[in-house]
N, C-alpha and C positions, 0 to 999 in steps of 0.2 A: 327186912328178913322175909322169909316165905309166909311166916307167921303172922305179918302183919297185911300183907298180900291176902291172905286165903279171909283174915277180919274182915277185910274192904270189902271182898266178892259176895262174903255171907251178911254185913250190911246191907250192900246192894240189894241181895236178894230178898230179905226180909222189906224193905221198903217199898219194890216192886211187887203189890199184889194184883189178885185179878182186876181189882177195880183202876189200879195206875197201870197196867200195861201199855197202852197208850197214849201213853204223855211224850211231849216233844222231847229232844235229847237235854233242852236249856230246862224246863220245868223242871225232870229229873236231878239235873245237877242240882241245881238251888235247891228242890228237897230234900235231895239228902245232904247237901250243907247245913242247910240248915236245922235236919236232923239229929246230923251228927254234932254242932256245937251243941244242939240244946239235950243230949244225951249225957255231952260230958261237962256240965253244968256251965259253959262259957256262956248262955245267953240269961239275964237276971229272968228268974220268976217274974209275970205278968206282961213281960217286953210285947211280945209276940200278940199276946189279946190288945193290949193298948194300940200297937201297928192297927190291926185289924182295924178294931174302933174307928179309928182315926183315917183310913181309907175308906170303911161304908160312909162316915158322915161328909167324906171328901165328898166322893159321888152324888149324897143325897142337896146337900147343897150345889153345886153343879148342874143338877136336874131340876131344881124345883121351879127355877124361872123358864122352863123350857115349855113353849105353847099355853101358859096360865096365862088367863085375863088380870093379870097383879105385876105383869110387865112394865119398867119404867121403859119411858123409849128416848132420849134424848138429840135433842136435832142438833 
């Protein structure tokens, strides 16, 4: 219905503030998916921080052997 139309556009807008106006059209989408399930309770409490978590320490293990003298080098 138009009703649910005119929800999407005033989600949209609300999501897009001055600070996101600049996000690719892919970034956009996926925030506001993933806005919108964790609005309407489909994503469990803590999911989202645990992700996080779990991609900084991806990274920081990734990096840490990078340029340190603690380098294995195997021939």
């Amino acid at each position: 219905t138009t009703v649910d139309v005119e929800r999407s556009f005033n989600f949209g807008r609300d999501y897009v503030s001055v600070r996101r106006h600049r996000l690719s059209a892919v970034s956009l989408t996926r925030g506001m998916t993933v806005a919108f399930y964790s609005k309407n309770g489909k994503i469990p409490c803590g999911l989202l921080r645990k992700w996080k978590l779990e991609q900084s320490n991806s990274k920081k293990r990734a990096n840490k052997g990078v340029g340190g003298s603690d380098d294995i080098i195997v021939c």
